[in-house]
MIFI-775386 format. One record per residue: residue number from 1; x, y, z of N, C-alpha, C in turn; residue in one letter. Coordinates in steps of 0.05 Angstrom, whole numbers, plus 5000, padded with zeros to 4 digits. Layout:
REM residues N
+-----+------+------+------+------+------+------+------+------+------+---+
:   k :  n_u :  n_v :  n_w : ca_u : ca_v : ca_w :  c_u :  c_v :  c_w : r :
+-----+------+------+------+------+------+------+------+------+------+---+
: NUM :    X :    Y :    Z :    X :    Y :    Z :    X :    Y :    Z : a :
...
+-----+------+------+------+------+------+------+------+------+------+---+
***
This chain:
REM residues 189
+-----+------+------+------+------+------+------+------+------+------+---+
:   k :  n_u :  n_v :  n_w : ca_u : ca_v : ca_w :  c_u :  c_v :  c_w : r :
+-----+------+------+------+------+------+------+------+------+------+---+
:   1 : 4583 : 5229 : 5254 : 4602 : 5246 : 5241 : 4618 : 5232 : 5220 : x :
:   2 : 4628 : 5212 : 5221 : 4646 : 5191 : 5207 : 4631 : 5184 : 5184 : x :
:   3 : 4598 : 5176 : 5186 : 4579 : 5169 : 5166 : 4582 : 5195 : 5137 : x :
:   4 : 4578 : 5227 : 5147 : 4573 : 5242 : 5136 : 4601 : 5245 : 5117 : x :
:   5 : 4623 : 5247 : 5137 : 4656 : 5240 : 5121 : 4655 : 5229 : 5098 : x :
:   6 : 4644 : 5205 : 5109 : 4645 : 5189 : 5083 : 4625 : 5186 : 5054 : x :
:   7 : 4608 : 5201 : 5061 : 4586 : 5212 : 5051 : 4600 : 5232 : 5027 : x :
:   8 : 4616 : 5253 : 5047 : 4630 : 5268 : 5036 : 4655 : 5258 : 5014 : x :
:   9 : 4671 : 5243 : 5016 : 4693 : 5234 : 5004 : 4676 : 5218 : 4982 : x :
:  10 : 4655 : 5200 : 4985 : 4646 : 5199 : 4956 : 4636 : 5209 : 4937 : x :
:  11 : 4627 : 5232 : 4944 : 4612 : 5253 : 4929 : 4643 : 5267 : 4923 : x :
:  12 : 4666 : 5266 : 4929 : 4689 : 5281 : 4914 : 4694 : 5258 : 4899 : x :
:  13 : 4701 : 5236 : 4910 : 4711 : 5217 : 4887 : 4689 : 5216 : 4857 : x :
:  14 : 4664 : 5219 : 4862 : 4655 : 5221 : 4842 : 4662 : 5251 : 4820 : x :
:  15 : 4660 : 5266 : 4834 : 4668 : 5292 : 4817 : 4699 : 5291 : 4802 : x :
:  16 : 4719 : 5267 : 4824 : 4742 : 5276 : 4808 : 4738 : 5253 : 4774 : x :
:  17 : 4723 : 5234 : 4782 : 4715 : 5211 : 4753 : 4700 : 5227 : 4735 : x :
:  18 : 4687 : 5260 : 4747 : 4665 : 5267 : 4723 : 4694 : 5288 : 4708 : x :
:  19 : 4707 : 5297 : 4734 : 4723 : 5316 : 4712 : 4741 : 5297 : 4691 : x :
:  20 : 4750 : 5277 : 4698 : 4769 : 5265 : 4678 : 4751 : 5253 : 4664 : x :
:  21 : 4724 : 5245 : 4659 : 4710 : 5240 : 4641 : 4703 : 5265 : 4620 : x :
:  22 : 4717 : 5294 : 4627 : 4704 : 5308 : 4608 : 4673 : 5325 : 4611 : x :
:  23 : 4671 : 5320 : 4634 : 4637 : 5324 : 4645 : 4640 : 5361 : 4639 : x :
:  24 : 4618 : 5369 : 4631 : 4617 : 5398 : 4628 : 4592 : 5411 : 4644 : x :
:  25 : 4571 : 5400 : 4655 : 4549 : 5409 : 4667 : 4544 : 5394 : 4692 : x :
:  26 : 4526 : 5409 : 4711 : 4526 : 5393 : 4736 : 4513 : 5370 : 4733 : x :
:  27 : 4487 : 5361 : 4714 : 4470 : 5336 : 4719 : 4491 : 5316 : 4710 : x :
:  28 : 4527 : 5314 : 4685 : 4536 : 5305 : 4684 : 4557 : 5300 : 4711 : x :
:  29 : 4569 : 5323 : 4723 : 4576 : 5308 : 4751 : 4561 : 5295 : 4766 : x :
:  30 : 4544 : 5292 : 4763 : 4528 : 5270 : 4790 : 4527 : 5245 : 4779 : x :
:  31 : 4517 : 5249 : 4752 : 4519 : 5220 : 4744 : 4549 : 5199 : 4732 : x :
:  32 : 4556 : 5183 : 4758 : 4582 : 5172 : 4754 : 4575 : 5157 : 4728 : x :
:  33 : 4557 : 5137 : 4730 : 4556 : 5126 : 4715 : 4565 : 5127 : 4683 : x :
:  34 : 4551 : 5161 : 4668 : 4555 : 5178 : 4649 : 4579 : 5176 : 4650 : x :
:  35 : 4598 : 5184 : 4671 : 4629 : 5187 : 4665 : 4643 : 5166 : 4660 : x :
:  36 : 4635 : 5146 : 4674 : 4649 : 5116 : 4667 : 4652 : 5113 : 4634 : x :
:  37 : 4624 : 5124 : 4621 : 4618 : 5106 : 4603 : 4626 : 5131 : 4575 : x :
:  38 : 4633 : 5159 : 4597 : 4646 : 5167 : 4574 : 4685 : 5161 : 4564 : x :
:  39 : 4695 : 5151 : 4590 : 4715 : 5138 : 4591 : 4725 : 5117 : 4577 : x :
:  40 : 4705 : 5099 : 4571 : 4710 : 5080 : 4566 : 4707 : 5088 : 4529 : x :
:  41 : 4690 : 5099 : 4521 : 4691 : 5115 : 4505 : 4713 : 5118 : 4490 : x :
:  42 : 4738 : 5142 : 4513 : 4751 : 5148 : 4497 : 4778 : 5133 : 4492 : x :
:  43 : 4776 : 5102 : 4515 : 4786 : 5082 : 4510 : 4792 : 5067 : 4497 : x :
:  44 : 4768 : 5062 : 4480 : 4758 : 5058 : 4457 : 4770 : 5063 : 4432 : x :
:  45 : 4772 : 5093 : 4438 : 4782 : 5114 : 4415 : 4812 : 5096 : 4413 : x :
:  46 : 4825 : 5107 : 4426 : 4850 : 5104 : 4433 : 4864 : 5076 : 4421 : x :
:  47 : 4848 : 5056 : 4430 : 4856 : 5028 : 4420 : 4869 : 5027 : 4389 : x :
:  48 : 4857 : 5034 : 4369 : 4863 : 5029 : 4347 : 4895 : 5038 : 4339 : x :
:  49 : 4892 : 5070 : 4351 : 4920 : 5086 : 4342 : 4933 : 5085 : 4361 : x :
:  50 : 4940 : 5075 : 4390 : 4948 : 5072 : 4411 : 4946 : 5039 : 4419 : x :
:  51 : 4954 : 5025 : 4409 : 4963 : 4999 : 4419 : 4971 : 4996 : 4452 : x :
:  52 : 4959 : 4971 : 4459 : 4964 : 4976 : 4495 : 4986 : 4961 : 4488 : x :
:  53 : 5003 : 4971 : 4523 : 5029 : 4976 : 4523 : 5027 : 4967 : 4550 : x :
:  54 : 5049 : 4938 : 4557 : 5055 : 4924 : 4590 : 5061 : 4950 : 4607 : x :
:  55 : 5048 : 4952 : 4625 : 5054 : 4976 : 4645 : 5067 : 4961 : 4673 : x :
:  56 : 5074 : 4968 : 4686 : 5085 : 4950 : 4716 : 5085 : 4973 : 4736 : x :
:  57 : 5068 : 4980 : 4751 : 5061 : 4990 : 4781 : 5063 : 4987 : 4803 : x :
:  58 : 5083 : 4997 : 4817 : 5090 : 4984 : 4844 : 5076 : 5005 : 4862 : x :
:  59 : 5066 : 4996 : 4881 : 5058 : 5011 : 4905 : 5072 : 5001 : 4936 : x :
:  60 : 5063 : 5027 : 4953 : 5077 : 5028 : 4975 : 5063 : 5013 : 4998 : x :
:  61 : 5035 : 5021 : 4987 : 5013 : 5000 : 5009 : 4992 : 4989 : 4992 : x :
:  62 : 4976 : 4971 : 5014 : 4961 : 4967 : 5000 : 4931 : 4972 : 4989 : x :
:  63 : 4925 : 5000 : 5006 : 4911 : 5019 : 4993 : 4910 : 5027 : 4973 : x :
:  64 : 4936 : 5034 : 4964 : 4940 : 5055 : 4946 : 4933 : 5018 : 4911 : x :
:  65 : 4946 : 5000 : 4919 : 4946 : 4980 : 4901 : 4914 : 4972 : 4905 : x :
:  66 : 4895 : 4971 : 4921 : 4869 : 4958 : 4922 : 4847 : 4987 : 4904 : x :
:  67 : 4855 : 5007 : 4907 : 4845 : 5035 : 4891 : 4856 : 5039 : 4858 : x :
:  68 : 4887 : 5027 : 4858 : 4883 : 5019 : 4825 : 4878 : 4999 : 4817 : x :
:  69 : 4877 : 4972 : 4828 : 4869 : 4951 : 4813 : 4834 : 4949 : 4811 : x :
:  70 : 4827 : 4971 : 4829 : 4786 : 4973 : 4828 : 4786 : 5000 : 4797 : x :
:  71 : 4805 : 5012 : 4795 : 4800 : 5034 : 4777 : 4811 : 5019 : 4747 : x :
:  72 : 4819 : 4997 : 4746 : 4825 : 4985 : 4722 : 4807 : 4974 : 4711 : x :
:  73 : 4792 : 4957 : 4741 : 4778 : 4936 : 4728 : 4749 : 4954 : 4724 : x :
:  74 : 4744 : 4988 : 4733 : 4723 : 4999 : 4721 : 4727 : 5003 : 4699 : x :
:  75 : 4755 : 5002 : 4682 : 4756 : 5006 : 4655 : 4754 : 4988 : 4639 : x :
:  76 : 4741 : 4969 : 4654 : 4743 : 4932 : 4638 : 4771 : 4928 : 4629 : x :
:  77 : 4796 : 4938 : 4645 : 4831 : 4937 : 4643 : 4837 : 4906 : 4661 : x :
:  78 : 4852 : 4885 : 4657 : 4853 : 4860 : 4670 : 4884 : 4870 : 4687 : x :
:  79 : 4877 : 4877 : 4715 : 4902 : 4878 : 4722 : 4916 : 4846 : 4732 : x :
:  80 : 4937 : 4841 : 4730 : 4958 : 4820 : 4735 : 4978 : 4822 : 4742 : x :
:  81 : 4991 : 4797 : 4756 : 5028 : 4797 : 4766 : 5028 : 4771 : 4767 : x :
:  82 : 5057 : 4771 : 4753 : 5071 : 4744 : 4747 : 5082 : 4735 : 4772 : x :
:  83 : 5084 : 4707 : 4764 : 5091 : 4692 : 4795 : 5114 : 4699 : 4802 : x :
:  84 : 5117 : 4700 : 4821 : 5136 : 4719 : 4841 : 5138 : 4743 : 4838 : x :
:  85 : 5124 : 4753 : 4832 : 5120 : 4791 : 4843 : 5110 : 4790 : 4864 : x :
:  86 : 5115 : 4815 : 4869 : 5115 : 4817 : 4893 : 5082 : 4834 : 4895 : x :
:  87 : 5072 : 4823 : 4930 : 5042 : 4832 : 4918 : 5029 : 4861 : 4919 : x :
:  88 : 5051 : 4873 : 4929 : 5045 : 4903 : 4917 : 5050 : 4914 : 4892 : x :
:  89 : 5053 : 4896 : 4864 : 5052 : 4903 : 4839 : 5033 : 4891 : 4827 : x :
:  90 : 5034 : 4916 : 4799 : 5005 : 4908 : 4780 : 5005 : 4906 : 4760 : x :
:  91 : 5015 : 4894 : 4747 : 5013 : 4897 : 4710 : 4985 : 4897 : 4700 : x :
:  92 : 4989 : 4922 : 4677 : 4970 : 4917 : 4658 : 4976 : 4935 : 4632 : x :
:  93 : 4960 : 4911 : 4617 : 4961 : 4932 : 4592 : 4941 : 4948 : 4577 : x :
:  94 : 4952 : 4977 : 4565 : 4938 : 4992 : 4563 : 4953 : 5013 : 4548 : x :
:  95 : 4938 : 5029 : 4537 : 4951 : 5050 : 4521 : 4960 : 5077 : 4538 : x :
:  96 : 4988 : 5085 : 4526 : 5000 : 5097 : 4537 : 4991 : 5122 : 4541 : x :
:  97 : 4973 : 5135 : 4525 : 4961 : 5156 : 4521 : 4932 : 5153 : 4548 : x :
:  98 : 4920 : 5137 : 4547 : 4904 : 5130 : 4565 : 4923 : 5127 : 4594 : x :
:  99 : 4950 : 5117 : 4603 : 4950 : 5125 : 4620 : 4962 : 5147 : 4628 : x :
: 100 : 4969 : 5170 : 4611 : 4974 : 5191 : 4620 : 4958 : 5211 : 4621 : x :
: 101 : 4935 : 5209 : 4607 : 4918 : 5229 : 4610 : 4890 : 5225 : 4625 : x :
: 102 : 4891 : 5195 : 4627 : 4870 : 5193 : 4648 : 4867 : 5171 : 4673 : x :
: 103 : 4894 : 5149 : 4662 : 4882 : 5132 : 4688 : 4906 : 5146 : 4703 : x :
: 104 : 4924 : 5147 : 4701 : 4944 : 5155 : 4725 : 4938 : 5184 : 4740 : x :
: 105 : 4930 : 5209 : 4721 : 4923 : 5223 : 4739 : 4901 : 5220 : 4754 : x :
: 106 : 4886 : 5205 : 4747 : 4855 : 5206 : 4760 : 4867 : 5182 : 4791 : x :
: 107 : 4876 : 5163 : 4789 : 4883 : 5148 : 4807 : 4896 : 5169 : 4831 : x :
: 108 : 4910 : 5186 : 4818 : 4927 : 5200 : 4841 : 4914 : 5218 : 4857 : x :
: 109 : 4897 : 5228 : 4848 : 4870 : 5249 : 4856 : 4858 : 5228 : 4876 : x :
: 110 : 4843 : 5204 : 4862 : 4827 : 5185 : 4884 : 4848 : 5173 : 4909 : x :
: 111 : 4870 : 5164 : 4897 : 4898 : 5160 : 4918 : 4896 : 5184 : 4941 : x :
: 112 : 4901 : 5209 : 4930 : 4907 : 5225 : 4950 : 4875 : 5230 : 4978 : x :
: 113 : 4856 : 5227 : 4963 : 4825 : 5233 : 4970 : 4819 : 5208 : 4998 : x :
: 114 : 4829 : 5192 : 4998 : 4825 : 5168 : 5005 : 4849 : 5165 : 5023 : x :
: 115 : 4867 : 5171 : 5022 : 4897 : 5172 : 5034 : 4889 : 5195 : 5066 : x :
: 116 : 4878 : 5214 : 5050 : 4876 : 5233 : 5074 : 4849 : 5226 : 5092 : x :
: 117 : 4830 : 5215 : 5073 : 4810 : 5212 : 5082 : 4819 : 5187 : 5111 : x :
: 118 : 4826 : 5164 : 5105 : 4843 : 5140 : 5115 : 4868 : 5152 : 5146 : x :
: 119 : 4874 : 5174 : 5135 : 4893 : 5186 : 5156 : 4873 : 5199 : 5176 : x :
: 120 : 4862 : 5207 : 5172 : 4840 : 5229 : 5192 : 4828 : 5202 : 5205 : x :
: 121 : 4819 : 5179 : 5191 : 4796 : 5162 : 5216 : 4827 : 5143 : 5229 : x :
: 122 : 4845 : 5144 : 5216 : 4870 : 5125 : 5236 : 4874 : 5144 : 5263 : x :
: 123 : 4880 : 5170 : 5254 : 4886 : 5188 : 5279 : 4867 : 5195 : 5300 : x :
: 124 : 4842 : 5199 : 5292 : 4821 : 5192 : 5308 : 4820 : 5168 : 5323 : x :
: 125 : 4807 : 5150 : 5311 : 4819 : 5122 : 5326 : 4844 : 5111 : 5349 : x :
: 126 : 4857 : 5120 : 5342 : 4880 : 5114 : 5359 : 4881 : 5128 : 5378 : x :
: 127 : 4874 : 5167 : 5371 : 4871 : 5179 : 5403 : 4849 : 5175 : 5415 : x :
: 128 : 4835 : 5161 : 5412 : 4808 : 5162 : 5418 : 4810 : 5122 : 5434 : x :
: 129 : 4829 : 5106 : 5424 : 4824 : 5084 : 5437 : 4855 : 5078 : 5450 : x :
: 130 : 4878 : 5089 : 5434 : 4906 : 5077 : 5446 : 4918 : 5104 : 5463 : x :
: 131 : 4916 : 5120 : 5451 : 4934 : 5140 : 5472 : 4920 : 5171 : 5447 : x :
: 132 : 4922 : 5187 : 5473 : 4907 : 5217 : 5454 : 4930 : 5228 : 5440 : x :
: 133 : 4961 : 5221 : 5455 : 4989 : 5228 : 5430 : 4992 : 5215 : 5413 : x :
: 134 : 4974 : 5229 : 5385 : 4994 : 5199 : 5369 : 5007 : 5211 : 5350 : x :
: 135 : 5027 : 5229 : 5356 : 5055 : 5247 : 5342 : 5076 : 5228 : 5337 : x :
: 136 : 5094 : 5237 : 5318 : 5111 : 5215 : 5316 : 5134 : 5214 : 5334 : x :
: 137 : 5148 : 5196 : 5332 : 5171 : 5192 : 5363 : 5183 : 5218 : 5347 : x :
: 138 : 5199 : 5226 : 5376 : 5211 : 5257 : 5375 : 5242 : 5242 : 5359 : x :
: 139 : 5257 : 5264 : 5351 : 5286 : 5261 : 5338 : 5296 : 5267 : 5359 : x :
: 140 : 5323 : 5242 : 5361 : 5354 : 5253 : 5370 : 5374 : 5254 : 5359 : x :
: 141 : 5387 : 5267 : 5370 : 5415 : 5282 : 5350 : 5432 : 5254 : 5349 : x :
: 142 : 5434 : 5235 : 5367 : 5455 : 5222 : 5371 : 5444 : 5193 : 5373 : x :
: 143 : 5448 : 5170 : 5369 : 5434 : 5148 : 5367 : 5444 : 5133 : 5405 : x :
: 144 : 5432 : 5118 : 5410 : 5444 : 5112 : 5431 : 5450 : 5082 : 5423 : x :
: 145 : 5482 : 5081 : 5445 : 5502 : 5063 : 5428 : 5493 : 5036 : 5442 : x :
: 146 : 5479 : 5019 : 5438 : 5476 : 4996 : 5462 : 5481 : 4968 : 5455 : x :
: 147 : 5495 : 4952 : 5463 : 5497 : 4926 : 5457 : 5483 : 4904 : 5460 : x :
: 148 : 5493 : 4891 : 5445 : 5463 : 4867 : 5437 : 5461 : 4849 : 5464 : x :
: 149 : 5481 : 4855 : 5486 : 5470 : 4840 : 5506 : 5458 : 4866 : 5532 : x :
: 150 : 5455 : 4897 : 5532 : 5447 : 4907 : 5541 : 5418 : 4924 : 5535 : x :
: 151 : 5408 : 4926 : 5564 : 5378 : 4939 : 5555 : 5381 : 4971 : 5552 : x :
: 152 : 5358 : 4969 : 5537 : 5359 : 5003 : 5524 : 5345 : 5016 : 5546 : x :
: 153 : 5337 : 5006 : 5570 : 5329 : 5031 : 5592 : 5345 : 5028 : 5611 : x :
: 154 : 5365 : 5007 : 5613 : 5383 : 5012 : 5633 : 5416 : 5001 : 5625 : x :
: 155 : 5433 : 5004 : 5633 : 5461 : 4994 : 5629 : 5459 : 4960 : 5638 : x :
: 156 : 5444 : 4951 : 5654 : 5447 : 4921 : 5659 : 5452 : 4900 : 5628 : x :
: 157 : 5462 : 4883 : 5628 : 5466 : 4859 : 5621 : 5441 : 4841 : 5616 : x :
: 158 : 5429 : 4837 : 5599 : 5405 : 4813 : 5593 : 5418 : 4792 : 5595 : x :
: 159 : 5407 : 4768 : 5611 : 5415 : 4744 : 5621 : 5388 : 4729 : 5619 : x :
: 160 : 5390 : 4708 : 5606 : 5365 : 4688 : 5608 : 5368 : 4669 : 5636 : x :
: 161 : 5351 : 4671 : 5649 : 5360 : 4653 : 5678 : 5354 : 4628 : 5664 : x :
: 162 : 5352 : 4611 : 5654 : 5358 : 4589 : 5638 : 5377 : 4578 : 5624 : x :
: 163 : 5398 : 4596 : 5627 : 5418 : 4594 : 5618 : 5446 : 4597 : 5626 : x :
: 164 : 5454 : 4574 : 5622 : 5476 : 4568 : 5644 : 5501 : 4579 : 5634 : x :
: 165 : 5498 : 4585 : 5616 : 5530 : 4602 : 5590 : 5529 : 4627 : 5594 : x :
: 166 : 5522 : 4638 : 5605 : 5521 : 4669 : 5622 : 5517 : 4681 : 5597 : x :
: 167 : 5514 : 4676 : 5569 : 5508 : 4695 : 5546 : 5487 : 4706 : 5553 : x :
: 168 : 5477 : 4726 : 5533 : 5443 : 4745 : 5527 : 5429 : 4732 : 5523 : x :
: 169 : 5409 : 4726 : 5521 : 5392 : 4708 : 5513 : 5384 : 4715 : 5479 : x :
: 170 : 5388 : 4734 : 5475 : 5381 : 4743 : 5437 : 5412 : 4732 : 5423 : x :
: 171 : 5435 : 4716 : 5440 : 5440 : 4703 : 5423 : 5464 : 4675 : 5435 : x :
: 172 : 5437 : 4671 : 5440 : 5443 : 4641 : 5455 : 5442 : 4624 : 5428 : x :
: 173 : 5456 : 4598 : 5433 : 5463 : 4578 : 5411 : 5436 : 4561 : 5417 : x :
: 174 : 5420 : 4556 : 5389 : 5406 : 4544 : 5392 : 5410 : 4508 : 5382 : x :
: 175 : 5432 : 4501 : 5373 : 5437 : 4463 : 5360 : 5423 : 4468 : 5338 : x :
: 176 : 5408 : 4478 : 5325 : 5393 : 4465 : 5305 : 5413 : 4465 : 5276 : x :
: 177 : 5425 : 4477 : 5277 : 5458 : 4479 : 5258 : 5465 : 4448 : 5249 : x :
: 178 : 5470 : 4439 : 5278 : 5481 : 4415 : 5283 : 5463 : 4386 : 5271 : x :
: 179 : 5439 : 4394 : 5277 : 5412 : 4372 : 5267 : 5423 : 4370 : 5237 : x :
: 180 : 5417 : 4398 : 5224 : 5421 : 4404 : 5195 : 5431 : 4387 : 5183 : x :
: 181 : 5461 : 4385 : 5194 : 5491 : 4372 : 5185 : 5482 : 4344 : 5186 : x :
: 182 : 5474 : 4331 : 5208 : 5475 : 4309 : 5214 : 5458 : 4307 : 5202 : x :
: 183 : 5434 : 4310 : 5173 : 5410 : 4296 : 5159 : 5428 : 4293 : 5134 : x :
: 184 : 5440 : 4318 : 5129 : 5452 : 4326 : 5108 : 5479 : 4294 : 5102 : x :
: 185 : 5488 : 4287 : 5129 : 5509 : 4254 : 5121 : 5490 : 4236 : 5114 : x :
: 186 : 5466 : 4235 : 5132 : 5460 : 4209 : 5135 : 5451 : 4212 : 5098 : x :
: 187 : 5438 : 4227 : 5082 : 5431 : 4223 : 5060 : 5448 : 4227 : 5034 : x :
: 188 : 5478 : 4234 : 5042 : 5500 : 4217 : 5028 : 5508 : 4196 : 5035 : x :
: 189 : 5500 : 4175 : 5057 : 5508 : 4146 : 5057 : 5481 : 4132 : 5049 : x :
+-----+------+------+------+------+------+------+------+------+------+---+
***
């Protein structure tokens, strides 16, 4: 069943690259290839009177960032990020016209295609190997108020039996403070 799914979701991903390629007949939706290469095409076009332009793309996962940096580099587009970005971003450059009329909506189409597709085999999976509820935790009206030395299923006191300072154990003193200081003299004398 899962085989045919996916069977299925590529045969849409391909139709949504034939529509933003412009495709007008069916032997042109089947052939991705055709659409790629009418794309690039009008990529092409674009360059001269449309100068590329630094773009910066942040994403939320890294799905959604591994589906545009594969749809750039089908446009022969070099995606990049400068050191220290963070690695859910993507620079590239490209013409502005190009990404409004075809790489960003087309990404969002394959984004969404893949997103749901990805949600259906997680939810499967999980009822099928961790538990058959996999709804999200229920809402409460009121937070429950608990302290950092008490447990959230009962009113008792967390106590580390190793520990002779009767504190919690999540915030027992650990010395290493103290090490710190003491490297920190010895390498001003």
């Amino acid at each position: 069943m899962s085989i045919m799914n996916e069977i299925s979701l590529i045969e849409r991903l391909i139709k949504i690259e034939a529509i933003f390629a412009g495709a007008t007949t069916d032997g042109e939706r089947v052939s991705a290839q055709r659409a790629r290469q009418r794309i690039l095409a009008r990529l092409e076009e674009l360059l001269p009177k449309d100068p590329p332009v630094e773009y910066k793309f942040t994403f939320a996962d890294m799905w959604s960032r591994k589906v545009f940096t594969a749809l750039l580099r089908r446009y022969n587009l070099e995606p990049y990020r400068y050191h220290r970005q963070r690695y859910t971003t993507v620079m590239v450059k490209v013409p502005k016209t190009f990404v409004d009329e075809t790489l960003w909506p087309e990404f969002q189409k394959i984004d969404l295609e893949l997103g749901t597709y990805l949600q259906e085999v997680t939810t499967r999976v999980v009822k099928k190997v961790l538990h058959e509820d996999s709804s999200d935790a229920v809402v409460v009206e009121q937070p429950l108020q608990i302290g950092l030395d008490q447990s959230p299923v009962s009113n008792k006191q967390i106590k580390d039996k190793n520990d002779k300072t009767g504190r919690p154990h999540d915030i027992k003193k650990t010395g290493h403070r103290k090490k710190k200081k003491k490297k920190k003299r010895k390498k001003k004398k």
